[in-house]
KEKOLVEX-873888 format. One record per atom (N, C-alpha, C): x, y, z. Coordinates in steps of 0.1 Angstrom, whole numbers, padded with zeros to 4 digits, always signed. Example, Ala and Ser with C-alpha at 12.3 -4.5 7.8 and 13.67 -1.06 7.14 Angstrom:
# KEKOLVEX-873888
+0132-0057+0078
+0123-0045+0078
+0132-0033+0078
+0128-0022+0071
+0137-0011+0071
+0129+0000+0079
***
This chain:
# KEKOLVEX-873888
-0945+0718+0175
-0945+0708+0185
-0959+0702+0186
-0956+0690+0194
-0973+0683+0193
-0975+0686+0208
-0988+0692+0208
-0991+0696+0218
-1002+0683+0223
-0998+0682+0236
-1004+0670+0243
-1020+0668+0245
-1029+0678+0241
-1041+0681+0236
-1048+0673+0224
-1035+0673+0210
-1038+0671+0199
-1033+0654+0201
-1041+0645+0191
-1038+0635+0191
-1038+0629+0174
-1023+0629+0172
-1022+0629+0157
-1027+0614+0150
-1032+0612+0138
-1032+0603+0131
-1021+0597+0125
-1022+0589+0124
-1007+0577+0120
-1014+0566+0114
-1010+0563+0098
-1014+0555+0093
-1004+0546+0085
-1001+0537+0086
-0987+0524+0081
-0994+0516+0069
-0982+0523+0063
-0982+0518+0047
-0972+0504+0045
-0978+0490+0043
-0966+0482+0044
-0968+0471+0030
-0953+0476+0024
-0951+0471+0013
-0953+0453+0014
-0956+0449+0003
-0954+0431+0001
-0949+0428-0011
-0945+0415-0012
-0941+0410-0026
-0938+0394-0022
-0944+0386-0028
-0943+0369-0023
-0946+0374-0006
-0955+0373-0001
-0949+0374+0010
-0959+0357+0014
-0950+0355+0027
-0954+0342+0037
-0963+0346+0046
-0971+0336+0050
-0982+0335+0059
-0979+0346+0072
-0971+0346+0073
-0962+0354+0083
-0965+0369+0085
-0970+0373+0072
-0976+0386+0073
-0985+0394+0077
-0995+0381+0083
-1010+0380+0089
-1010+0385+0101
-0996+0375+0108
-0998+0380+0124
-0990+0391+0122
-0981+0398+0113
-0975+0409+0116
-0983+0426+0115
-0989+0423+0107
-1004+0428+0105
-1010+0435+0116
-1016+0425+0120
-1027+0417+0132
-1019+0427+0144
-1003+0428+0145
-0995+0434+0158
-0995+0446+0152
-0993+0450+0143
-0994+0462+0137
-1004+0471+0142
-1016+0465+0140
-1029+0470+0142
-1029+0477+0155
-1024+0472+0166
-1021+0476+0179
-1017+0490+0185
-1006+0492+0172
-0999+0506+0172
-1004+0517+0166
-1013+0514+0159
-1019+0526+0147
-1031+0520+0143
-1040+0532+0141
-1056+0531+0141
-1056+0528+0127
-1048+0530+0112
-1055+0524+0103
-1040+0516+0097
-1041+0508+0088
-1027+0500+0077
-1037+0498+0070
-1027+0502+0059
-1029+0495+0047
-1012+0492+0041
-1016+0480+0032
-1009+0471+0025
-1009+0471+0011
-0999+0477+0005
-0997+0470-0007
-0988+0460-0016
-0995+0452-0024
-0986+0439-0029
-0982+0445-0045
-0968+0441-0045
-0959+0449-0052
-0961+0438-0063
-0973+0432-0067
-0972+0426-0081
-0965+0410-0080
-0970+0407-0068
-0964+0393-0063
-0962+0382-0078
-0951+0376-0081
-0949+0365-0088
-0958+0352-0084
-0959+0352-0071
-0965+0339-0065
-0978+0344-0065
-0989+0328-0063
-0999+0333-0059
-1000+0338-0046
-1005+0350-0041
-1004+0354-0026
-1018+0361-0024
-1026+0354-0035
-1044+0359-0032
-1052+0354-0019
-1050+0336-0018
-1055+0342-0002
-1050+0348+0011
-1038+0349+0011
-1030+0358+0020
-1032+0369+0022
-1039+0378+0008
-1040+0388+0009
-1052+0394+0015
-1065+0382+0010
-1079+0379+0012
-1081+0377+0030
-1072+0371+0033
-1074+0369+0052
-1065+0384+0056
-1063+0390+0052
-1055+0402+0055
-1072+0412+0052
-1075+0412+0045
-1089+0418+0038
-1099+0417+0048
-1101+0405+0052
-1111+0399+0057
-1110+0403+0074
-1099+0405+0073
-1097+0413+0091
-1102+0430+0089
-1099+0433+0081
-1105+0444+0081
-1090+0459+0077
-1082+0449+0072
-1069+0453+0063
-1073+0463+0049
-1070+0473+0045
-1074+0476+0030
-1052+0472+0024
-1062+0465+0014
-1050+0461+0003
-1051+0464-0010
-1039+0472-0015
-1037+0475-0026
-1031+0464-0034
-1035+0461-0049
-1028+0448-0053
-1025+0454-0069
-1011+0456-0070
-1001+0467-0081
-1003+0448-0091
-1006+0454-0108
-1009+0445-0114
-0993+0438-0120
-0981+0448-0116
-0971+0444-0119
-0960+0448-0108
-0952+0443-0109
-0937+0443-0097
-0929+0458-0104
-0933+0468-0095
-0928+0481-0101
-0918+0486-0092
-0917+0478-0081
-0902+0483-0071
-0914+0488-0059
-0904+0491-0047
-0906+0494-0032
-0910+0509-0034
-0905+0515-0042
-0907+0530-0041
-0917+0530-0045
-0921+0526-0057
-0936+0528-0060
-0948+0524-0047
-0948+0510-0048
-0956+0507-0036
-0955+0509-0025
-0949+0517-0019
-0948+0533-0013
-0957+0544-0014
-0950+0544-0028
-0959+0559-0033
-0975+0556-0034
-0975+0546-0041
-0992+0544-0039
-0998+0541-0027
-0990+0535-0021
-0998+0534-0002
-0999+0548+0003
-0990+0555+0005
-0992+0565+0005
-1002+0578+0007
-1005+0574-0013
-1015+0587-0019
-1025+0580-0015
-1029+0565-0014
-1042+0559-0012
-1045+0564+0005
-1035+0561+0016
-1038+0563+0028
-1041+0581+0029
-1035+0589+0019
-1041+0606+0025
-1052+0604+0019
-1057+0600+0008
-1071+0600+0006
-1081+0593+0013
-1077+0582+0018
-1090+0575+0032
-1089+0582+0040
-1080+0585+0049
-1075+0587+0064
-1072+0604+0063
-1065+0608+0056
-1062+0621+0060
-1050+0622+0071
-1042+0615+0076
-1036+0609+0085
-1022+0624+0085
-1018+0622+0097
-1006+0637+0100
-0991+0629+0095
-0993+0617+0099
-0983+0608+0096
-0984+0596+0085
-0973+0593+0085
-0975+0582+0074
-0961+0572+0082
-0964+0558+0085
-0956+0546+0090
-0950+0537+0075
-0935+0541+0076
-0938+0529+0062
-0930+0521+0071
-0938+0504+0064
-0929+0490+0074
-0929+0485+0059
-0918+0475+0056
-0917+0463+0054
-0924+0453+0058
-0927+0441+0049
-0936+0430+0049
-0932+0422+0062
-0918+0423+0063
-0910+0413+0080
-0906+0421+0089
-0913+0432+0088
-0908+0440+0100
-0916+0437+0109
-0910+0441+0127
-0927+0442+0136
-0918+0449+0146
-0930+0463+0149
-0924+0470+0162
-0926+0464+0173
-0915+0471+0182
-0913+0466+0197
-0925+0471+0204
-0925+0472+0216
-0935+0482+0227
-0938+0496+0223
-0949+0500+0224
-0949+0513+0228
-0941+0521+0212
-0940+0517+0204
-0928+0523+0191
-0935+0536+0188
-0946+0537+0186
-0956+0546+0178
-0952+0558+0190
-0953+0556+0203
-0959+0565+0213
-0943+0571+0216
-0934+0562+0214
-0926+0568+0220
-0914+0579+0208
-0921+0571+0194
-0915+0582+0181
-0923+0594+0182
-0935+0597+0189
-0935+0607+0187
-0936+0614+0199
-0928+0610+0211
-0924+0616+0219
-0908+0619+0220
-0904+0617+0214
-0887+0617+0204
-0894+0630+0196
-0908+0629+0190
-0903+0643+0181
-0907+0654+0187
-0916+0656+0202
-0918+0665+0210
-0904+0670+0215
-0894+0660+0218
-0884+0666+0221
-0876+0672+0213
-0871+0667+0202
-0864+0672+0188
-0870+0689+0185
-0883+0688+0183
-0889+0697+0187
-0890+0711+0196
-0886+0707+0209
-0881+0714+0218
-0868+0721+0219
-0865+0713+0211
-0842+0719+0204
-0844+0724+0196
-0858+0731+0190
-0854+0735+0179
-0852+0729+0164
-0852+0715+0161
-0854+0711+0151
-0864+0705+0142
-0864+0709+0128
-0874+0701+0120
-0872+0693+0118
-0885+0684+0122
-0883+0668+0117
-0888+0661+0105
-0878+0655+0100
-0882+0649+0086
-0885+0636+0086
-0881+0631+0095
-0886+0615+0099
-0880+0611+0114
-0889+0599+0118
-0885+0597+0130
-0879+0582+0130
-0865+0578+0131
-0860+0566+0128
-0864+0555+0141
-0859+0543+0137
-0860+0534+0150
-0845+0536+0160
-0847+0533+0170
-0831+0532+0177
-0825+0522+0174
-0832+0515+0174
-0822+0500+0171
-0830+0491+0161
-0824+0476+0156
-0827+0473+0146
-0826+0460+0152
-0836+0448+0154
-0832+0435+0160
-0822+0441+0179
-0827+0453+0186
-0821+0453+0194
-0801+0455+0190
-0798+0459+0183
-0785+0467+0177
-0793+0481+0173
-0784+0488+0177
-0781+0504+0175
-0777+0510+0161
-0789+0520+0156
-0784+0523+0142
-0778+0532+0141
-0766+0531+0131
-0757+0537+0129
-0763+0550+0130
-0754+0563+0138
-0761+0580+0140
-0747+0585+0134
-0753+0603+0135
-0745+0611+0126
-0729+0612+0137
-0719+0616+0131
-0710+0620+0135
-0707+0630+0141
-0702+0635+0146
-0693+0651+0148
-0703+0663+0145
-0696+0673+0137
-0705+0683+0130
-0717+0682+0127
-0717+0667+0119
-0729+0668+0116
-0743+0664+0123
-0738+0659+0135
-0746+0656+0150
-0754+0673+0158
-0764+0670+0159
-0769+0682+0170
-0765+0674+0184
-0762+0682+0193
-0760+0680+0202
-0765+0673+0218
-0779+0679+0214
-0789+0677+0220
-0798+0663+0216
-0800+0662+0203
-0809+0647+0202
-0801+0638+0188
-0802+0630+0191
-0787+0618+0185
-0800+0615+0170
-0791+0619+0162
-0798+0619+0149
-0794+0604+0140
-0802+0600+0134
-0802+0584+0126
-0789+0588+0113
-0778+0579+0107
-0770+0582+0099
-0781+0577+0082
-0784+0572+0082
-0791+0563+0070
-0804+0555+0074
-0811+0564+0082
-0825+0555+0085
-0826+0543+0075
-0832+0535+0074
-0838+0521+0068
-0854+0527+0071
-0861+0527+0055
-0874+0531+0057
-0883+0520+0061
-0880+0510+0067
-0892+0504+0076
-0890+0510+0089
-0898+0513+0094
-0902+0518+0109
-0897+0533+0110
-0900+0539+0098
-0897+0557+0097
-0910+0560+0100
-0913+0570+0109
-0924+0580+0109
-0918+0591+0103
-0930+0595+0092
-0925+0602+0086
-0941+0616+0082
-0938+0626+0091
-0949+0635+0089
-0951+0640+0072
-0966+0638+0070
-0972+0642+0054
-0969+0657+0052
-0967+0666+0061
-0957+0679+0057
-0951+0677+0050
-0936+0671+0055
-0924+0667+0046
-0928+0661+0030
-0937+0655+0034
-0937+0647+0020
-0943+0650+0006
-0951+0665+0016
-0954+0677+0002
-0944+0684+0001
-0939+0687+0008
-0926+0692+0004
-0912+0693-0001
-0910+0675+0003
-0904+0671-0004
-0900+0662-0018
-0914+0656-0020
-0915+0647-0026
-0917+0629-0021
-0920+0622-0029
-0925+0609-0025
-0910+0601-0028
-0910+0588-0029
-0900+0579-0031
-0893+0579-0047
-0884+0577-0052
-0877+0578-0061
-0883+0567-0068
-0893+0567-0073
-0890+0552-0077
-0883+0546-0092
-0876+0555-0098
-0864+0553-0110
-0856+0542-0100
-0854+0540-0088
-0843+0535-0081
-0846+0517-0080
-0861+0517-0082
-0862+0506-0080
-0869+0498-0068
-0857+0497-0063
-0853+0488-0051
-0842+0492-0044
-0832+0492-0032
-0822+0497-0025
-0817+0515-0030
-0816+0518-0019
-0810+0533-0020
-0822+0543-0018
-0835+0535-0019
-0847+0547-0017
-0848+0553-0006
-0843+0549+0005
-0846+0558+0016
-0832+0563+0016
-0818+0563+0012
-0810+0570+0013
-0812+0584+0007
-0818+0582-0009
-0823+0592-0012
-0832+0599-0006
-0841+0595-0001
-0851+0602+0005
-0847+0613+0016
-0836+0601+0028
-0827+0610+0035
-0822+0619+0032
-0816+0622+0024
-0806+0628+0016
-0811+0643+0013
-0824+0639+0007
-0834+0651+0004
-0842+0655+0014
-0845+0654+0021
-0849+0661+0036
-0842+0666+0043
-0827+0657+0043
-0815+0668+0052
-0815+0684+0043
-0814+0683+0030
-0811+0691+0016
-0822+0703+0023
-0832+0701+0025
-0845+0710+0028
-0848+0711+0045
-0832+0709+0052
-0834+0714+0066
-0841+0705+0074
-0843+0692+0075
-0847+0686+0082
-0839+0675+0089
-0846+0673+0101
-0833+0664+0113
-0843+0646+0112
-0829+0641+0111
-0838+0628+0111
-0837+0617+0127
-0840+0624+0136
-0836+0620+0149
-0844+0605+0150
-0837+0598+0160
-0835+0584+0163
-0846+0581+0175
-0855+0577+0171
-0871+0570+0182
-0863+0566+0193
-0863+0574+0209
-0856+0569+0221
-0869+0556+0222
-0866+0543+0222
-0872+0532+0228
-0875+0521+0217
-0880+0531+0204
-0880+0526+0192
-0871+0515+0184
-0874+0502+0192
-0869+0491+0185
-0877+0483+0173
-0870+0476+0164
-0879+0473+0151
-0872+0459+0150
-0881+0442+0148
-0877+0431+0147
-0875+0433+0128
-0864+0432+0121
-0867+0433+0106
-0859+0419+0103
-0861+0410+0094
-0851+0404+0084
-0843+0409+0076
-0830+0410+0076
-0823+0414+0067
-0819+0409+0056
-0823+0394+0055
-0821+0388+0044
-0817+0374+0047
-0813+0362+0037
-0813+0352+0038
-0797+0350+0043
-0799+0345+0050
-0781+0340+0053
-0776+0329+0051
-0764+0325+0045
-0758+0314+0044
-0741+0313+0053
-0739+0304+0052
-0721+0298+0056
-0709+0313+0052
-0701+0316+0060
-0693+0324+0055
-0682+0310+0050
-0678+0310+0037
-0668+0299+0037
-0653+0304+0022
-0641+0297+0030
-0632+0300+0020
-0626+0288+0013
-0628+0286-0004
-0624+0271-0007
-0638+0264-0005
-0649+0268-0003
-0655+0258-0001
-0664+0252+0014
-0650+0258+0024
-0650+0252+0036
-0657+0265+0047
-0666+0258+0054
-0672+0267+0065
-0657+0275+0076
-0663+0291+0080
-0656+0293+0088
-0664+0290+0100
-0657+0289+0110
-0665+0288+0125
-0654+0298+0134
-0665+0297+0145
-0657+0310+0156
-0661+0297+0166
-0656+0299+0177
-0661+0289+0190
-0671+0277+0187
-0669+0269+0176
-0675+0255+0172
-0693+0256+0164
-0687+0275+0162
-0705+0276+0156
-0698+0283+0141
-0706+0278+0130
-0705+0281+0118
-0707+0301+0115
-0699+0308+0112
-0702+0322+0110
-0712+0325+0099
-0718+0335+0096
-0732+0338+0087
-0729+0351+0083
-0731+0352+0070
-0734+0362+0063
-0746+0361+0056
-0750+0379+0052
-0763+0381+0047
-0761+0378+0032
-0770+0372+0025
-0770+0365+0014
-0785+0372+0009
-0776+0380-0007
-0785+0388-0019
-0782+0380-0026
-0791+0382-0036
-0790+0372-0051
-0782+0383-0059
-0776+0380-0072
-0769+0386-0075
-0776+0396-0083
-0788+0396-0091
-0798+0406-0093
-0801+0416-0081
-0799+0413-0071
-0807+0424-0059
-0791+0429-0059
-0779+0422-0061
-0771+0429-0057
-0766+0442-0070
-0770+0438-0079
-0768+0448-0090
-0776+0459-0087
-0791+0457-0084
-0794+0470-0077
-0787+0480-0065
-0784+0472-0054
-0777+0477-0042
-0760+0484-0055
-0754+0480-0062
-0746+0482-0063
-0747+0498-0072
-0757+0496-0085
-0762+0507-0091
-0766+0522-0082
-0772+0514-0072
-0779+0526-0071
-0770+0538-0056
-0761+0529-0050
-0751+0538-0042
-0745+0541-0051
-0740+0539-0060
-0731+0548-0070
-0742+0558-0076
-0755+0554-0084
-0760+0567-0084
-0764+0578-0074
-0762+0578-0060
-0764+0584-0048
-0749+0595-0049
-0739+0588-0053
-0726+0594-0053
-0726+0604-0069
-0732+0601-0075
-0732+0610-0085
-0743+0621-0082
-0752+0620-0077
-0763+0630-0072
-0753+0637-0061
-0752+0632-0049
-0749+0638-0043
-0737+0641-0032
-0724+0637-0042
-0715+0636-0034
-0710+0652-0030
-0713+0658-0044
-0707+0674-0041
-0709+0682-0030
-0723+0679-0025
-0725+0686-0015
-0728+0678-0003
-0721+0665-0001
-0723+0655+0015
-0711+0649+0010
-0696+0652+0005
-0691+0642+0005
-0687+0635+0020
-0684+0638+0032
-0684+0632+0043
-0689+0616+0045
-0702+0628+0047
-0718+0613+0048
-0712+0607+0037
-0714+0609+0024
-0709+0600+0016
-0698+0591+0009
-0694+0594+0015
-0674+0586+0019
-0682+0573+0029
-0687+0580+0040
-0690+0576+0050
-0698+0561+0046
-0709+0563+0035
-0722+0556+0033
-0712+0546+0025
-0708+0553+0015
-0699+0545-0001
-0691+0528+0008
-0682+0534+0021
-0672+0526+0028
-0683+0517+0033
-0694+0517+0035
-0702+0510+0044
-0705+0502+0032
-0710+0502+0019
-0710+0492+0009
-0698+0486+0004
-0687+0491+0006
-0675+0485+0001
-0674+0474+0012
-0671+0475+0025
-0670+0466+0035
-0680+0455+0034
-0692+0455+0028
-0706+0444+0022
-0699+0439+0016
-0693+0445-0002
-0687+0437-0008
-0672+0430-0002
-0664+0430+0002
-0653+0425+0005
-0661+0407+0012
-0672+0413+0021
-0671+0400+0029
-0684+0393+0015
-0689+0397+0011
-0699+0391-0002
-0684+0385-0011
-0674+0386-0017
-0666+0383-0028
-0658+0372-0019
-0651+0378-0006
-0646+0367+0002
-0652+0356+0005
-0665+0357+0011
-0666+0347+0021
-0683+0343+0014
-0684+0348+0002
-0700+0345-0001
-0702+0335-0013
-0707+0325-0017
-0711+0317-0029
-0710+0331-0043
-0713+0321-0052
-0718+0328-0067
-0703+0340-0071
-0695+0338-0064
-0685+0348-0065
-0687+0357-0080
-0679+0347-0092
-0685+0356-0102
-0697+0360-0108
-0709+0351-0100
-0720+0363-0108
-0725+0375-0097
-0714+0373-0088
-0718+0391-0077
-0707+0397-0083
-0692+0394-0085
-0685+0404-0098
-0693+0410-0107
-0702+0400-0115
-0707+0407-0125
-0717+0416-0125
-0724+0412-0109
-0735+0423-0112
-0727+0429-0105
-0717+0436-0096
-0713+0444-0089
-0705+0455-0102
-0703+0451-0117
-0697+0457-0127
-0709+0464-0139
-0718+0453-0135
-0730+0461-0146
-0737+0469-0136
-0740+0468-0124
-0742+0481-0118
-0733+0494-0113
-0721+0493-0116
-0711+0507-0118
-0717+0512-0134
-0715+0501-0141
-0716+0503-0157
-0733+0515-0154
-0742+0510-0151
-0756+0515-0153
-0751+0527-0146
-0751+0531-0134
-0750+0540-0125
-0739+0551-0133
-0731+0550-0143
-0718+0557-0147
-0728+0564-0160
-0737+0555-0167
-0746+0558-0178
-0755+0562-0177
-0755+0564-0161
-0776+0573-0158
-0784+0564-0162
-0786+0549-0159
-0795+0537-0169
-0801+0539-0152
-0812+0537-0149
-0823+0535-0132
-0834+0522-0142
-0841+0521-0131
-0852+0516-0135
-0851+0503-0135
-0859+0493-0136
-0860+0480-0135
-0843+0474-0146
-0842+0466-0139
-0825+0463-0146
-0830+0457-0162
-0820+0462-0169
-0826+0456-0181
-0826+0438-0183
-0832+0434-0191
-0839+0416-0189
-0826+0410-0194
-0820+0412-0205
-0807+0406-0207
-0795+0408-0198
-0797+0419-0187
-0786+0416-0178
-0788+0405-0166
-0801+0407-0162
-0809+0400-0155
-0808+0384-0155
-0809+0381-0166
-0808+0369-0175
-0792+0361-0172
-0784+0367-0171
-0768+0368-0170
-0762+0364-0158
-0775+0375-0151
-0771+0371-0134
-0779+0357-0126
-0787+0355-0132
-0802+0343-0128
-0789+0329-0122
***
């Protein structure tokens, strides 16, 4: 337990890639919550040098990866670089568009004094809600009773103590992109750890670009306003698709529940992605070359000729 004496370090590792001006002030609010961040850029395509330089210039440390190696990586190196500056008890990982609510920091780890108090190890400390919505928690059995545990944290706004992370290992990064914190999840429940839900801990995130839900062509509307779905490109969606099937091959034997559970929660994406979303067949196709990869154990950056296919 943290004893009210000790005052732990917490240091936020936050991934980038193209990122928008937008990142400066998210930063800048960041700074608020936690005595050190660092940033790393995941090998940006665009130029994002002075972006990175006014991030620098505040007194930011940025890592700048000379190629686009995925989220787990730039992770893993924010990471190893923050225990080596800081020495920090914790580690914050955010996303480039995320920004915590009030008080997030103070109140995750007063969620883990309590979790703590029940008896449980904690392997990370989730947000409660997401844009103010509630994240999905464990069910039944697999619920403690006492403190309402996260079903699939989203690793922006995970506190996640540097114990665990010797012990369990760093981010997958064969995965890429999508599925890294399920895995992660996955492997800390595996080694006895509770992933209990930040009481207060709200997180502002993007979920992605949205467009028209439409059928034929034609917009749907509800009460004279156009309905919206989340819009992946069909590359990101071959990742998302690969990499929950290779989650189900790891580890359905021993979570099939959770896993039934997680699997239905991407099938219900795709149904309204094929119905109601543009590009129809090139989300078939990557939704087939990533069963295909994930059935053949292929990870890692999608190969360039499938890529090519989906563009």
């Amino acid at each position: 337990m943290i004893e009210a004496a000790f005052q732990p370090t917490v240091a936020a590792v936050v991934t980038s890639f193209n990122p928008s001006v937008d990142i400066i002030s998210r930063v800048t609010l960041l700074q608020k919550h936690v005595r050190y961040v660092l940033v790393v850029d995941d090998g940006s395509s665009q130029d994002s040098s002075r972006i990175l330089s006014v991030l620098e210039e505040g007194g930011i440390t940025v890592v700048r990866q000379s190629r686009n190696s995925g989220i787990a990586s730039a992770l893993n190196e924010g990471i190893r670089r923050a225990r080596i500056l800081w020495k920090p008890d914790w580690i914050l990982t955010m996303d480039q568009d995320s920004t915590l609510g009030d008080d997030y920091v103070e109140n995750a780890l007063r969620s883990v004094n309590n979790a703590a108090a029940q008896g449980m190890r904690v392997g990370l400390v989730s947000p409660e809600s997401h844009n103010a919505k509630p994240v999905k928690t464990l069910h039944g059995n697999e619920q403690n009773e006492d403190v309402v545990q996260a079903f699939d944290p989203m690793q922006s706004g995970c506190l996640i103590p540097v114990s665990v992370l010797d012990e369990v290992g760093l981010f997958d990064e064969s995965l890429f992109i999508d599925c890294v914190d399920t895995d992660f999840n996955l492997r800390i429940r595996a080694a006895g750890y509770s992933t209990p839900v930040g009481v207060g801990c709200d997180i502002a995130h993007s979920l992605g670009e949205t467009r028209p839900m439409t059928i034929l062509g034609r917009p749907l509307r509800v009460g004279g306003q156009d309905l919206q779905i989340i819009h992946h490109s069909p590359v990101r969606v071959y990742y998302i698709t690969r990499n929950i099937w290779l989650m189900v091959v790891r580890y359905f034997s021993k979570n099939r529940i959770w896993m039934l559970r997680r699997l239905w929660m991407e099938v219900e994406s795709n149904i309204v992605r094929f119905v109601f979303g543009p590009h129809r067949i090139k989300f078939l196709r990557a939704w087939l070359t990533g069963i295909r990869d994930a059935i053949s154990g292929h990870s890692g950056r999608i190969r360039p000729k499938d890529a090519a296919k989906l563009k």
